[in-house]
N, C-alpha and C positions, 0 to 999 in steps of 0.2 A: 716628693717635692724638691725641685733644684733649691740649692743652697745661692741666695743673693752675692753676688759679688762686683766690686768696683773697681774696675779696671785704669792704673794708675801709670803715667809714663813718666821716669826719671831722666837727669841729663847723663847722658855718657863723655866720657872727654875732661875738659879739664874738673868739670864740678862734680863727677862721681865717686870723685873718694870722701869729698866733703858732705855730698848729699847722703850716702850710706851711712857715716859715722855722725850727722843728725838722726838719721832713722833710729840709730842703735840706739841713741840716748833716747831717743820716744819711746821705746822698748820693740822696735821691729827689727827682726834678725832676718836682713836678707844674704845669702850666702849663692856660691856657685861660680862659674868662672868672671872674671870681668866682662870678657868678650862677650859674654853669655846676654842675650838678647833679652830671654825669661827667664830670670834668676828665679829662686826661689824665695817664698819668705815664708815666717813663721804666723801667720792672722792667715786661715783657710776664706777669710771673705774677700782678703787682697788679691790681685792680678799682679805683676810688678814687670813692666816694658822699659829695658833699658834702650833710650833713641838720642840721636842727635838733639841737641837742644834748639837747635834751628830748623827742626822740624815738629817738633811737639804741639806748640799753638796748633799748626793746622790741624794736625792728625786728633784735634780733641775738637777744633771746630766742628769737623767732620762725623764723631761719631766712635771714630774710633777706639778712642780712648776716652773715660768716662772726665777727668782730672788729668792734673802734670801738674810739673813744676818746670819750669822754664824761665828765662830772663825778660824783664820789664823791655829789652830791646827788641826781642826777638817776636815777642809778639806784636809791637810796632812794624817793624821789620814787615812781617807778613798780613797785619792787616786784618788779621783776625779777630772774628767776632766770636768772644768768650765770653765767660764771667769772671771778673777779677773776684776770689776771694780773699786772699789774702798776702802782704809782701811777707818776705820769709830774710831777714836781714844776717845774710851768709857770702860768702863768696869763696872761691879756691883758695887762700890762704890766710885771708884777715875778715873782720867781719865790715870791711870797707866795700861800697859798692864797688862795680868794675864800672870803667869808663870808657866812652868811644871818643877816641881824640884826633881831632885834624894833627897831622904830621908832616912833618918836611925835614931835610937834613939840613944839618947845621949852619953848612953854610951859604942855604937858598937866600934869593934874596926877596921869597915871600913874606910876608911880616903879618898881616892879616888875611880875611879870609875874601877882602876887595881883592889883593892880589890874585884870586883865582879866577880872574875872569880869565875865559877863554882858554883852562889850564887841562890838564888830562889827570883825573884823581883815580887810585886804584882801592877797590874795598870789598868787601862781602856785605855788607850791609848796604848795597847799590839805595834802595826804599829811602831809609832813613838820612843818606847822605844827600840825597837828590831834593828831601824837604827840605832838609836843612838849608841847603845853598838859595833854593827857591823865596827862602822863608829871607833873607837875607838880600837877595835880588843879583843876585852871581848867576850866571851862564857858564856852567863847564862841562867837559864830556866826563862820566863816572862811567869807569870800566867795571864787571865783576872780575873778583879777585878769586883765586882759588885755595889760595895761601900763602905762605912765606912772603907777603904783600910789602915788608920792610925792606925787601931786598931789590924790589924795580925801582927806588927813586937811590940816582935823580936820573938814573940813563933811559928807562921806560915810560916813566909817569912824573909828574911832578910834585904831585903829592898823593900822600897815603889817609885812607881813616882807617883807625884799627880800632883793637879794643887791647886796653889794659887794666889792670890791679894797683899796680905802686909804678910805672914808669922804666924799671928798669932796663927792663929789656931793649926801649928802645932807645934809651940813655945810651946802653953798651952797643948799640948798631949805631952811634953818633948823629938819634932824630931828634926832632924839636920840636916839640906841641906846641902848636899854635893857638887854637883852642879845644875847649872840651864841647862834644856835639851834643854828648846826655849821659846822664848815668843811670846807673841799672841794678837792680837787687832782682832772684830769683823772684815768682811768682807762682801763687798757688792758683790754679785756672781750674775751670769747670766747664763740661759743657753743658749748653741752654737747657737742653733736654732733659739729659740725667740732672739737671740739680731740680728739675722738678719733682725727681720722684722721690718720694718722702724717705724711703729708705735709705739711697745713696748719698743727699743731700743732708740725712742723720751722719753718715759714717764716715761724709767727707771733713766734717763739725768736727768731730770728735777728733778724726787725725790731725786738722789742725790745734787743736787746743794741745795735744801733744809735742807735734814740733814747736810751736811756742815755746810752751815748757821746758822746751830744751833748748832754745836757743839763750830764755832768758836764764841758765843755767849756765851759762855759756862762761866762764874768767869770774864765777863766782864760788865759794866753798860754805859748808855748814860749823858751826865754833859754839861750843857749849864748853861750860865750865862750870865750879860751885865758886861761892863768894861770899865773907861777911856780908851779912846783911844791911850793916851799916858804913860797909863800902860802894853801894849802890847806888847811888847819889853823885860820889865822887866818879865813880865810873861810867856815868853816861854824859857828866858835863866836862869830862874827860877826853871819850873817846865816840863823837858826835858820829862816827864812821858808825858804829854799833847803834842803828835807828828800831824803836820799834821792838828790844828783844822780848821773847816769853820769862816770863820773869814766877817760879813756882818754888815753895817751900821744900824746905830739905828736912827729914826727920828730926837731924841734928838741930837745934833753937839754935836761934841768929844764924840760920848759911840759907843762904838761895840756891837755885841752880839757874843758870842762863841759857838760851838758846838762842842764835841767829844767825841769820846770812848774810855775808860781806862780801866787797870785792876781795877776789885771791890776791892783788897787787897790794895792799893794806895788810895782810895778813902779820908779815914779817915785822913792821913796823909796832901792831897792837898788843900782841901777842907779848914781848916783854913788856910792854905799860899793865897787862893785866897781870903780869907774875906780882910787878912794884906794887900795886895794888890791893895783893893778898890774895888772886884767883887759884884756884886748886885742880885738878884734873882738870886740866884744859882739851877738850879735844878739836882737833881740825878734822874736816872727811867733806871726800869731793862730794857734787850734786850731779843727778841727771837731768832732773824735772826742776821749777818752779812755775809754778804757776798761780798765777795772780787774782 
């Protein structure tokens, strides 16, 4: 009897060192070159298709992939008809979405996006720019862009949509967002077919509850310690950041032991409130998982 498996497409490009080092924390060890199309992973029921992120939607519409993950744009972008399962709140370097921003240089004398009538805009996301303007009631030619799209205005095109994270980049190419067209978090996608089947749509569940886990894992740490017992009191209407801990007896009479999870940015700040306090082995230790 073949062994079931679920054939899963990751982004290659800027989101695959972040999408990998989500997986690890799920506990799935994919290994192998970058370049490497079919990586390997360590679950014999996975598939693992490293693709363009801008072609993923389709290639699961289609069949050929059972799931992705892919960008909330990209699947607009293309028009595909999937199944949203689930956002997945990540991006290349912050857990901020990425944006697609109307651009122009600095010192255009576009000002909004009424200035574009009649204008020539350069972009890769042709679909989503062409709503946009429509949706607004602007008239312009949208060219596709092949790349390096910051660099035709203002001698090429008049304006740009790109996509960005924090701005920077095109802060330092001296552009100016005019506005933001959408924003975007990865997406966990299915296709119609397999999430009907009981198995798949079991095992697509399941990986989602993991990467959750890990996301909400994500600039948080575990803190246990012991504690008079009748510091306990003082120490939650103390340090309100500590919600919720496990609170269990210590062989020793009058000592607790505490357990919880906090933000890792608070850490610095509690941790001497609990020495003043009287806490004893204090431990901090990072998380992979939570899950809720």
């Amino acid at each position: 009897m073949n062994q079931p498996c679920l054939r899963i497409g990751l982004p290659s490009g800027s989101l695959q060192e972040s999408t990998l080092d989500l997986f690890a924390k799920a506990g799935y060890q994919i290994t192998g070159s970058k370049r490497s199309y079919k990586p390997a992973v360590d679950d014999p029921e996975l598939e693992i298709r490293l693709l363009r992120a801008q072609e993923i939607s389709r290639y699961v519409e289609h069949g050929f992939l059972d799931c992705g993950i892919t960008g909330k744009d990209w699947i607009e972008e293309n028009n595909s008809d999937v199944e949203l399962i689930e956002k997945l709140e990540y991006s290349k370097s912050t857990s901020s979405p990425t944006r697609w921003v109307l651009v122009v240089p600095w010192g255009s004398a576009i000002q909004s996006v009424k200035d574009l009538e009649g204008k020539r805009i350069a972009t890769e996301a042709v679909g989503l720019t062409t709503r946009f303007l429509d949706s607004r009631g602007v008239s312009a030619r949208v060219e596709f862009s092949w790349g390096s799209t910051e660099v035709k205005v203002p001698e090429l095109v008049d304006a740009i949509v790109e996509i960005t994270e924090t701005g920077t980049s095109l802060a330092a190419n001296n552009l100016r967002i005019v506005e933001v067209i959408t924003e975007s978090y990865p997406q966990i996608i299915g296709n119609r077919e397999s999430m009907r089947d009981a198995w798949k749509r079991s095992k697509i569940q399941r990986l989602v509850l993991l990467l959750k886990g890990a996301l909400n894992a994500r600039d948080k740490v575990g803190l246990k310690m012991n504690l008079p017992e009748n510091k306990l009191k003082d120490l939650l209407e103390k340090l309100p950041a500590l919600r919720n801990p496990t609170v269990a007896p210590l062989a020793q009479p009058g000592w607790v032991a505490i357990e919880t999870v906090i933000d890792e940015k608070v850490v610095r700040e509690i941790i001497p409130e609990l020495k003043n306090l009287g806490a004893e082995g204090i431990i901090e230790y990072p998380l992979n998982k939570v899950v809720y």
